[in-house]
N, C-alpha and C positions, 0 to 999 in steps of 0.2 A: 485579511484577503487571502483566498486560498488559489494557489497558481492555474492559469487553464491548461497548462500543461505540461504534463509530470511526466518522465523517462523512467523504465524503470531499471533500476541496477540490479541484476538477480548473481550475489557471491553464490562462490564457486562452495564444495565440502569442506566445513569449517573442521578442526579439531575434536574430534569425538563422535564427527559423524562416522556411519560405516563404513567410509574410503574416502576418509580425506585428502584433500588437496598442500601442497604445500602453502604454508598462509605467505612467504612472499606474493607468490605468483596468486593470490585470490588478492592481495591487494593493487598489486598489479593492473588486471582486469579490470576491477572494482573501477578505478582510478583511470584508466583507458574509458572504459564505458561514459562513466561521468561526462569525460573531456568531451567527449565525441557528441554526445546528447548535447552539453552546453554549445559548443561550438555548432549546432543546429540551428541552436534558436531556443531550443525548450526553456520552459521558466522554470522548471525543478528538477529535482532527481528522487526519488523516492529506492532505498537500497534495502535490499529483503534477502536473508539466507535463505534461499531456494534451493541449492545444493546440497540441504541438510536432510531430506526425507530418507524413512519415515520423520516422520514431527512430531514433539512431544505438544502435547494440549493446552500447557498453560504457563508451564514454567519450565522454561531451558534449562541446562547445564551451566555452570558458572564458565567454562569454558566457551560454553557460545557467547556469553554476552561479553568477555571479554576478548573473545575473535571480532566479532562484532563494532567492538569499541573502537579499536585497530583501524579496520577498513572503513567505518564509517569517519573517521579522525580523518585519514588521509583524502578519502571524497570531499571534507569541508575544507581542508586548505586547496585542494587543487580545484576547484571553482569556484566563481563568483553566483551560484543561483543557489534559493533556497534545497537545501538535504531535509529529506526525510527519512527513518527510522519504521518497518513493520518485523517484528521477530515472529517467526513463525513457528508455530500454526495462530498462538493467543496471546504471547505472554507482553501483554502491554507494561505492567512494571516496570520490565527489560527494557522494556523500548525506550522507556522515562530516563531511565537510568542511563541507555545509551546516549539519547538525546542532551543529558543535560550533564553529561562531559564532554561531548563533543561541538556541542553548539547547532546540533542539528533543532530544524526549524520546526518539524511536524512529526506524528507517528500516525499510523494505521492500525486500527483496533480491530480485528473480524466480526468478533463477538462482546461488543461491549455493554450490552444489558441484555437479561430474558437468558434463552437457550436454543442451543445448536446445537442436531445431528450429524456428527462429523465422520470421516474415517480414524479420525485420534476417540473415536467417544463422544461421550456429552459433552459439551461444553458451557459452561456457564458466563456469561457473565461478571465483569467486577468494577462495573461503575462506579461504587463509592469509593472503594481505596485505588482507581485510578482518577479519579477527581480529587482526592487529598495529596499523594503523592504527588501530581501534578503541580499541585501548588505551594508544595512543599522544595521541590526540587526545581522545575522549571516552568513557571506559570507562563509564561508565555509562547511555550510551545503548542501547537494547534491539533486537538483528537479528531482525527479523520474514520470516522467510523461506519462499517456496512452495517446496509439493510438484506435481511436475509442472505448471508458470505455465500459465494461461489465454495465449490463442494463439499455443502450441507444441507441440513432439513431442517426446515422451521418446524417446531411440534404443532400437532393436531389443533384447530382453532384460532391459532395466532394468525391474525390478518397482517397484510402488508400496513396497512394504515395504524393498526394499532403500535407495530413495533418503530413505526416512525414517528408518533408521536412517545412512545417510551425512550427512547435514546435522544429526540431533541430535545426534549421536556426535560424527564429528571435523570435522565444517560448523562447529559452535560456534552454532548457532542458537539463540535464545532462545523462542522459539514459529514454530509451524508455519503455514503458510496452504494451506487448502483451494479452489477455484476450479473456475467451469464453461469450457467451452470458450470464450468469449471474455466481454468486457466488460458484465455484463448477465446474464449466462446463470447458471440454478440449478447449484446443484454436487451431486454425486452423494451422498445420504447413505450409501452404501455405500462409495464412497472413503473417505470420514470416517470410519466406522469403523473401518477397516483401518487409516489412518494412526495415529487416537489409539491402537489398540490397540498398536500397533509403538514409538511412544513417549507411552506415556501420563505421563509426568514433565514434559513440555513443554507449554502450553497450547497449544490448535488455534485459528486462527483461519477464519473464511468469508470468500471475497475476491472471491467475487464473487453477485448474483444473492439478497441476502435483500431479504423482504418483508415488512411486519406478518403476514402471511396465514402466511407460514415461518418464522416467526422459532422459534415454542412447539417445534415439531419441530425446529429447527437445535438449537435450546439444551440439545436432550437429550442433544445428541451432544459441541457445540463449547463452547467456551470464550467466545470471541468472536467480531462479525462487522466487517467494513468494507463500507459501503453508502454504493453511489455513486445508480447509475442511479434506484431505485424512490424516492428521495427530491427528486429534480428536477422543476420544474413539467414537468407531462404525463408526466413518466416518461421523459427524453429527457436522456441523458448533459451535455451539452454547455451544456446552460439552468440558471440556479441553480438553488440549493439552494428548496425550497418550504417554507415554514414550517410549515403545515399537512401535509404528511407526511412531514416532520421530527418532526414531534409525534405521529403516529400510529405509527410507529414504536416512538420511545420509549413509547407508552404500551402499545403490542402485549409487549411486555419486560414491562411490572409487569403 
């Protein structure tokens, strides 16, 4: 069962970015945000180094995944709702690996089969050995994977429908993610329905870009959303979580 609704934790500069942050104080945050989200009402938290760009493509530094480990560790004992895991820009391995020392429930895959034009480059795909390692390390953890990621290019000819029948098919995804063109941005409810309709077996997730205001209309279509931006004081990616519409959120749902 994948949550209706995911908060998102976006750490602060891990170690080895270009200006890092001190990692008490990004778990700190980390750890505040969490609170704040749970104590909403949200049914997850989904935590992603967003303060790390530029982004390497596919595989982090050994030092992110073990910043990572860290803040994502401390997210799973200070609340009771499922954690999620995305390493950004791709490196789902990471995410496996963080996932399955921490006890985190789910990860986020950008690009989890086919190819994406990114600002990091090409990006590939690596559904098979993120389907082995998965069940090597922690099977039970959930691949929450995009169709077509927010700030990328699907290559020439690849149909929405084809790449959702690739990632639910032999991708091994567990649910799908929807997404506008970059971090913030609404998504198209006409994609969304193309995709669920391509595989309506899988739950659809929104990844980028809800709002109390969108929610009633996403819901008609999605499953669930992950909202980052419209729940941060002033509405500004980067600044915590805001209590107050964190809560309005949640209460736009009931």
């Amino acid at each position: 069962m994948i949550p209706e609704l995911i908060g998102m934790v976006h750490l602060g500069a891990l170690p080895g970015a270009p200006t890092p942050s001190p990692m008490d104080e990004v778990v700190a945050h980390a750890v505040r945000d969490a609170v704040t989200l749970a104590d909403a009402g949200f049914d997850a938290v989904m935590v992603e180094n967003f303060g790390d760009a530029p982004f390497f493509a596919d595989d982090v530094p050994k030092a992110t995944i073990a910043s990572m480990t860290r803040a994502i560790g401390a997210v799973v004992d200070a609340v009771d709702i499922p954690v999620g895991v995305n390493v950004l820009r791709n490196d789902a391995l990471g995410a496996l690996a963080v996932a399955a020392a921490t006890g985190a429930a789910m990860i986020r895959v950008n690009v989890l089969s086919g190819t994406m034009y990114t600002d990091q480059g090409t990006i590939e795909g690596r559904a098979a050995e993120v389907s082995r390692s998965r069940a090597q390390l922690c099977p039970d953890v959930a691949i929450l994977a995009d169709v077509f990621v927010k700030h990328a290019t699907p290559p020439p000819g690849l149909t929405l429908v084809q790449a959702t029948h690739d990632l639910s098919g032999r991708g091994g995804a567990d649910a799908l993610i929807v997404s506008g063109a970059g971090t913030g941005s609404a998504i198209s409810l006409d994609d969304a329905r193309v995709v669920k309709k391509a595989a309506p077996h899988l739950p659809l997730v929104v990844g980028s870009g809800a709002t109390p205001e969108t929610l009633a209309d996403l819901f008609e279509v999605v499953d669930g959303v992950i909202v980052g931006t419209s729940i941060k004081v002033d509405g500004v990616t980067t600044n915590p979580v805001d209590p107050r519409r964190a809560a309005a959120l949640v209460a736009a749902r009931h």
